[in-house]
N, C-alpha and C positions, 0 to 999 in steps of 0.2 A: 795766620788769620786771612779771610778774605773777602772783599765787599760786599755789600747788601745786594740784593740782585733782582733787579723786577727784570720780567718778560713782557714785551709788549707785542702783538702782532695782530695784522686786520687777516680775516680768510671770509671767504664766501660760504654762503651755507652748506654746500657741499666739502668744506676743510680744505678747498686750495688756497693758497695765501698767493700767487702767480700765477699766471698766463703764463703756457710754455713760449710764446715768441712773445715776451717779453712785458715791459711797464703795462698795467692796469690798474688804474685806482679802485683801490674797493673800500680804504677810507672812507666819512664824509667827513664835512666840518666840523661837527662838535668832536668828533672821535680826533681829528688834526689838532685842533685848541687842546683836547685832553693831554694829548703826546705832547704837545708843547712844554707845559707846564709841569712836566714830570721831568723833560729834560731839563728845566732851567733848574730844576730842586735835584739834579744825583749829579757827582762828581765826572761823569763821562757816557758817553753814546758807545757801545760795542756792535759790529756787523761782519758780518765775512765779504770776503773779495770779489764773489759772485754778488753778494747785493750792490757793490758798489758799480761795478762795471752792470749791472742790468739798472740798475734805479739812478744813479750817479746823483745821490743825495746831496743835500747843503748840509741840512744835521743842524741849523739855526737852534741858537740857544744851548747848544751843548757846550759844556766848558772844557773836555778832552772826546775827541773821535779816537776810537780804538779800534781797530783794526786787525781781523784775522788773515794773513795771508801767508803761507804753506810756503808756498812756491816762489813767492812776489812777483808775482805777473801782474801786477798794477804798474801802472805809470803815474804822473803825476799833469796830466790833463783829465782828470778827476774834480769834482766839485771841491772833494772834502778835501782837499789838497791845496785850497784856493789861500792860506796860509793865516784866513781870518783867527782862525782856532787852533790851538795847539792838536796836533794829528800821529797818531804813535800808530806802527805798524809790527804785528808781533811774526815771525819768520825764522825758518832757517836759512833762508838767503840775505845775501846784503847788495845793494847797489843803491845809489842816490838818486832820491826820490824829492824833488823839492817840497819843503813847506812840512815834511814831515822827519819824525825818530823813526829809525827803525830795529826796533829791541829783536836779538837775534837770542834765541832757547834752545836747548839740545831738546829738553822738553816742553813741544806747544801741548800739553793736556791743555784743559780749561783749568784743571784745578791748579797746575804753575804758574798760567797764565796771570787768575788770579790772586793767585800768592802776590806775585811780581805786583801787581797794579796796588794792592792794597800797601806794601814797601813803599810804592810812590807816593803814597798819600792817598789812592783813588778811594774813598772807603766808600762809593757808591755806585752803583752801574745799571745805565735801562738797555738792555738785548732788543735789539731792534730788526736781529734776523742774519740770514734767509733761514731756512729749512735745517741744513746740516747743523750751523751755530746754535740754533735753542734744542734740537734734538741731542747736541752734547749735555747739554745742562740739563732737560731731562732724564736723560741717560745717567747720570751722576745726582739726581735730584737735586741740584746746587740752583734754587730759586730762595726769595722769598714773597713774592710777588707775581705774581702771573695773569696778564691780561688780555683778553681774548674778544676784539670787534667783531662781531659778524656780520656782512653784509647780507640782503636778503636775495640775490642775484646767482646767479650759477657761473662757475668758468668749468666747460666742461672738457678743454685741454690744458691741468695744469699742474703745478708741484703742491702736495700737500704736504700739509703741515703734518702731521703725525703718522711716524710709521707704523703706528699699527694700533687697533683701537684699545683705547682705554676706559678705564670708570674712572670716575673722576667727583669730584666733593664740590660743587661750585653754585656761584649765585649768578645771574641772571638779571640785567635791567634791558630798559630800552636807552637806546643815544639819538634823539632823531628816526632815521627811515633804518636802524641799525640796531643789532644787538649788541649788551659787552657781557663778555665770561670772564668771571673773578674765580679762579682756582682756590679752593681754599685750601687743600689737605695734598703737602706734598709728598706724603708718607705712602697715600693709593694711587701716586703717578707710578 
């Protein structure tokens, strides 16, 4: 088995979710409070190691940081490393990282990844990014949740969120000076 899985990501109307030189907030407020409260309600925060080192998040309110890192080229003068929160790092490398686990795989798929995490107890997780990380679970259809801010702004040097265009089943509200996309049908991802 393995956890429930919401997608969360903010992008600009043009689908970059990043500035290629780096942090941009395209959040607002209400959409930050939304995030919040999704994290305090799932078992753990998931990111890759590119988001870490560009955004170098707190991840506040999460009860496990999960962590995608390949290579481990993270260190631990990182936020999420600050040792408030339990911090698991999934790898095939090993070296000591303070403040965190780090679970080493012959296979990092997503789909052992989360085998492994739902073994732990994790039976919930919000994906919080970057690009590569939720285009895995796209790739594999492995959501059940997908949410989608858009700000009404442009970045027109940046990393988008999907590799390539799709149709999609979705609803539509406003959040403030923002949009959110609820993915309904992940069968026409």
């Amino acid at each position: 088995m393995i956890p429930y899985i919401i997608i969360n990501v903010a992008m600009s109307i043009n689908g970059k979710i990043s500035a290629i030189n780096g942090r941009y907030r395209i959040s607002n407020d209400i959409d930050i409070n939304r995030v919040m409260e999704i994290r305090k309600n799932v078992d753990g925060v998931l990111l890759g190691a590119n988001s870490v080192k560009v955004d170098n998040p707190v991840l506040n309110y999460a009860k496990n940081r999960i962590i995608l890192d390949e290579k481990l080229r993270l260190n631990d003068n990182y936020n999420v490393f600050d040792g408030k929160i339990k911090s698991y790092i999934f790898s095939r490398n090993n070296k000591k990282i303070k403040n965190a686990e780090i679970i080493i795989l012959d296979d990092l798929s997503i789909t052992s990844i989360l085998k492994k995490l739902y073994d732990m107890g994790i039976k919930s997780i919000l994906v919080e990014g970057g690009s590569n990380v939720i285009n895995q679970f796209i790739d594999k259809k492995i959501f059940d949740e997908f949410y989608i801010f858009i700000n009404p702004g442009l970045i027109l040097d940046g990393i988008p969120l999907f590799k390539e265009e799709m149709k999609l089943n979705y609803k539509i509200s406003m959040e403030g000076d923002g949009l959110l996309l609820n993915i309904k049908d992940i069968n026409n991802f």
